[in-house]
C-alpha positions in Angstrom: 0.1 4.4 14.6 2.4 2.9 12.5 0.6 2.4 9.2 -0.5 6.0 9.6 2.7 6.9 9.7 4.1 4.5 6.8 1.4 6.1 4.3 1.8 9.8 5.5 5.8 9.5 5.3 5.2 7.6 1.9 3.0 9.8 0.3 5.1 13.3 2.0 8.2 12.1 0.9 6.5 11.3 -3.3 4.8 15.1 -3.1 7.7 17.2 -0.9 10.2 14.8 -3.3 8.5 16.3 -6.3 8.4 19.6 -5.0 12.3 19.4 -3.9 13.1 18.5 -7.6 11.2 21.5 -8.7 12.9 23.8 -6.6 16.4 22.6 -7.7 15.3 23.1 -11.7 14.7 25.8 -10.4 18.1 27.0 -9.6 19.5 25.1 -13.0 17.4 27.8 -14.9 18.6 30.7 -12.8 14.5 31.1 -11.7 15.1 30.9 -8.1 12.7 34.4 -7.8 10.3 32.0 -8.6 10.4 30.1 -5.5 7.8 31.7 -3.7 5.1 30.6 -6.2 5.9 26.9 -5.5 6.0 27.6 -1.8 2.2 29.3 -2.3 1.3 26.1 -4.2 2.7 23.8 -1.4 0.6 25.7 0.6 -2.5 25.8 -1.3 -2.2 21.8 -1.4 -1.7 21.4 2.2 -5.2 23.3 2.6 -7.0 21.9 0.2 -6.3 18.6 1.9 -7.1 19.4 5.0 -10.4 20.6 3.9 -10.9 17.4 1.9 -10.1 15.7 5.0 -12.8 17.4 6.5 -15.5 16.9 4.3 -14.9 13.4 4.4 -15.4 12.6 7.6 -18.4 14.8 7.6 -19.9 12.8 4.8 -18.9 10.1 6.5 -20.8 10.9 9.8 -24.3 11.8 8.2 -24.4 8.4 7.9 -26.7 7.7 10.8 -27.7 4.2 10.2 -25.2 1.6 10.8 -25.9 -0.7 7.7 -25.5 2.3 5.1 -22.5 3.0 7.3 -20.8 -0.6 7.0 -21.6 0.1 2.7 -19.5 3.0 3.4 -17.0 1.6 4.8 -16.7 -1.2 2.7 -16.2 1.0 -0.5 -14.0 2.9 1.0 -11.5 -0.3 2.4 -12.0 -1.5 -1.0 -11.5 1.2 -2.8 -8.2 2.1 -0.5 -6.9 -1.4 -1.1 -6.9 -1.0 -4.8 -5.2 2.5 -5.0 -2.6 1.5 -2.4 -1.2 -1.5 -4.5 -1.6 0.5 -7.5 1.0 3.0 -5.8 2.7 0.2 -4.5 3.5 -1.5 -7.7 2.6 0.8 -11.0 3.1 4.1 -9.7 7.1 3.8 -9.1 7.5 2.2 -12.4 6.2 6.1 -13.7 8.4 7.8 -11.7 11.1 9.3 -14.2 9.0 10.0 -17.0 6.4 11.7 -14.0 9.5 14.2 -13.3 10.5 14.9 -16.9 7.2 15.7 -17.3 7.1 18.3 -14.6 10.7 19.9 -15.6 9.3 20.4 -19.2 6.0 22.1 -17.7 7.8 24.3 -15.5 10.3 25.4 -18.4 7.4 26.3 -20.1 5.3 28.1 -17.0 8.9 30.3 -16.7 9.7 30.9 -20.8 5.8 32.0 -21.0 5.8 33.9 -17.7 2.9 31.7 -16.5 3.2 32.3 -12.7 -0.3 30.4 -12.0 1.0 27.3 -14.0 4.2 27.2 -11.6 1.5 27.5 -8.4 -0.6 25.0 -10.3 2.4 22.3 -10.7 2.8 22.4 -6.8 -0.5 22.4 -5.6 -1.1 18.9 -7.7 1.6 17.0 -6.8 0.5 18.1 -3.0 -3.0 17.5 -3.5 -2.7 14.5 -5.3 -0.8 12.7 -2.0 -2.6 14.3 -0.1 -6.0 13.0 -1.2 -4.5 9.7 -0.9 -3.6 9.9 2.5 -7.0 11.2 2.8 -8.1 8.1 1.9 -5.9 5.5 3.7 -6.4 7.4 6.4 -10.2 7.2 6.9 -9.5 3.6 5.9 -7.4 2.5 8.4 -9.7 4.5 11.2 -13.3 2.7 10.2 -11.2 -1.0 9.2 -12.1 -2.6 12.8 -8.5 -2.4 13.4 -8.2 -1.1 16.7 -6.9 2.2 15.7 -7.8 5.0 17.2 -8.1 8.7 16.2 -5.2 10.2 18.7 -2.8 7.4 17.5 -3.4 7.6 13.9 -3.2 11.3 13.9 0.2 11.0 16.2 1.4 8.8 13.0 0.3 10.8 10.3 1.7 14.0 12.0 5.3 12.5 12.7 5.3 10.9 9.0 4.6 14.4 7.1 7.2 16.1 9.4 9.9 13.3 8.9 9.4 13.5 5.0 9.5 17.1 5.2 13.2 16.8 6.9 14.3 13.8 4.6 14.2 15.8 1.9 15.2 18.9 3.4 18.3 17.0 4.6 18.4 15.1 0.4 18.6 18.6 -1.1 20.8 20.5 1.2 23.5 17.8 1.3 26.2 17.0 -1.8 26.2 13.1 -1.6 23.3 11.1 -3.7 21.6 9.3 -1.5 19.5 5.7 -2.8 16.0 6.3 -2.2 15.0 3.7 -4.7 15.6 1.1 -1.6 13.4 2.7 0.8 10.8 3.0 -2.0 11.3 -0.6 -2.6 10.4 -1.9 1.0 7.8 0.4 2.1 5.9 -0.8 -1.2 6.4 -4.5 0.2 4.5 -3.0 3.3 2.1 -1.1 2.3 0.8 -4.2 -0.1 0.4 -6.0 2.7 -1.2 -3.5 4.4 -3.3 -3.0 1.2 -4.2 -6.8 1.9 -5.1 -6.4 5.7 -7.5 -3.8 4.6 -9.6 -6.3 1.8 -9.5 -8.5 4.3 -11.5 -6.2 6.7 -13.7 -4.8 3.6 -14.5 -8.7 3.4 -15.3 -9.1 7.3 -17.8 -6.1 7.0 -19.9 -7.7 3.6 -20.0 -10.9 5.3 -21.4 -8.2 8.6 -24.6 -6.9 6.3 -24.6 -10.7 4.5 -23.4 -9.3 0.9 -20.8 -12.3 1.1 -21.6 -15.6 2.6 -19.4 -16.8 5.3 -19.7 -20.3 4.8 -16.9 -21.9 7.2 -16.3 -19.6 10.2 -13.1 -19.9 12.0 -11.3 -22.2 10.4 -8.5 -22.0 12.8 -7.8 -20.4 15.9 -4.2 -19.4 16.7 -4.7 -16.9 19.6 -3.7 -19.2 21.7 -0.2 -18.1 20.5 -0.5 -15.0 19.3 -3.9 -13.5 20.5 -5.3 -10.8 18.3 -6.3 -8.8 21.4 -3.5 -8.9 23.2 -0.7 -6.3 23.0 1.4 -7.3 20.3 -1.2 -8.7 18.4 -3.6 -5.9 18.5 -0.4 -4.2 17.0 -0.5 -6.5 13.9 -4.1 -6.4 13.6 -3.6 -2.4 13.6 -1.1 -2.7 10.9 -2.0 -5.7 8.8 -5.2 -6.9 9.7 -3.7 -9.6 11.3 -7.0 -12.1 12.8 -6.6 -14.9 14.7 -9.4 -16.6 14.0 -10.6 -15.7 10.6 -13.4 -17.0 7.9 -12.7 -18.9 5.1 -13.5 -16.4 2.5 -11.9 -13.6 4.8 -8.7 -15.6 4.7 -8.6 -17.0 1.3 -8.9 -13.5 0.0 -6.4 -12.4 2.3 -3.8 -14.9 0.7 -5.2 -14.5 -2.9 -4.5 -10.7 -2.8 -1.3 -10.7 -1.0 -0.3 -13.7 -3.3 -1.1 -12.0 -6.6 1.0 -8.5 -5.6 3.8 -10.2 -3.9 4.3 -11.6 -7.4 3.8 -8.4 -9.5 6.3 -6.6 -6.9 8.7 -9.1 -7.1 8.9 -9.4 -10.5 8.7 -5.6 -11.6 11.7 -5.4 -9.4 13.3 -7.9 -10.4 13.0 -6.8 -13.9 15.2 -3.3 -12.5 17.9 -5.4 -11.8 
């Protein structure tokens, strides 16, 4: 439940952030009566999302047989990985020139009188995190993880509504409060959550025999920390913690996590 709701309170907080911002330029301009259009936009992006959501797992069930399934699957935790730590790492360094951008759009949707455009600027920056979570989502559900559909959903629902309040509660008060710090941590988690996810995309290849196992349990710590016991299942939910895993599975576990900690470390570090 909790990695659900880290990626759905990430992602909320980057789209209802943007949308926040757009509201207040808003006001600078004196084009409050514009409001409702971003509101219908918001809106627009919220369905849309949900209906991606859908077809997803639609496509996702007609895959009757099990090994076309585990393909799936193993795109998907792959391909979930990769835009997570892009996110994670990249995406924040964009940030600023991403809301300059918007403010000079929405200047011109307003000195043009292009209502669509101003309906258009919301609906993306909803959509967009919102096929994200789309993604994560179904990836954290089909990684082998131990999550379940109530709990996930539980997470999701409580992240969107607390991101929704944040920044409610960031543009109704007068004090500047640092976001960069929460951004900054909740990237260091969701790369290694980006991490526990490859490392189940690798556990499924070596499943249909697309990657050789070669040494299988190379260690076994569940004698100390049990992967199916309570708190463990917890960190296998969250992380893809195993305690007993292949060679490959945990060298590219390591190797991934490795590489990122490094780029996040340093892009930060660079800010300072």
């Amino acid at each position: 439940m909790f990695a659900s709701f880290l990626i759905t309170f990430r992602e909320g907080l980057e789209a209802f952030l943007l949308v926040g911002i757009i509201l207040s330029y808003l006001t600078k301009l004196n084009a409050r009566h514009y409001a409702k259009y971003i509101y219908f936009g918001v809106a627009a992006g919220l369905v849309v999302s949900l209906l991606v959501a859908f077809l997803f797992q639609v496509v996702i069930d007609q895959f009757d047989n099990e090994r076309y399934q585990h393909f799936l699957m193993i795109f998907i935790l792959s391909f979930a990985s990769i835009v997570l730590t892009y996110m994670a790492i990249w995406m924040q360094r964009q940030a600023k020139a991403q809301v300059d951008q918007v403010k000079r759009d929405l200047e011109d949707h307003i000195s043009t009188g292009n209502l669509w455009g101003m309906v258009f600027l919301a609906f993306i920056a909803v959509l967009r995190e919102g096929f994200e979570t789309v993604l994560f989502f179904s990836a954290l559900l089909h990684s082998g993880q131990g999550i379940s559909l109530e709990d996930g959903l539980i997470g999701a629902v409580l992240g969107i509504v607390l991101s929704i309040a944040l920044v409610w509660a960031l543009m109704r008060g007068t004090k500047q409060v640092a976001i960069a710090p929460f951004f900054k941590y909740t990237s260091l988690l969701i790369i290694v959550i980006a991490a526990g996810l490859l490392s189940s995309a690798v556990n499924m290849m070596q499943a249909v025999h697309i990657v050789p196992i070669i040494a299988e349990g190379i260690f076994d710590i569940s004698h100390i920390l049990d992967d199916r016991g309570t708190f463990g299942t917890f960190l296998r939910a969250l992380f893809g913690y195993n305690a007993s895993p292949t060679l490959i599975q945990f060298s590219v576990w390591v190797l991934y996590l490795g590489t990122f900690l490094f780029f996040w470390n340093r892009g930060y570090a660079q800010k300072t």
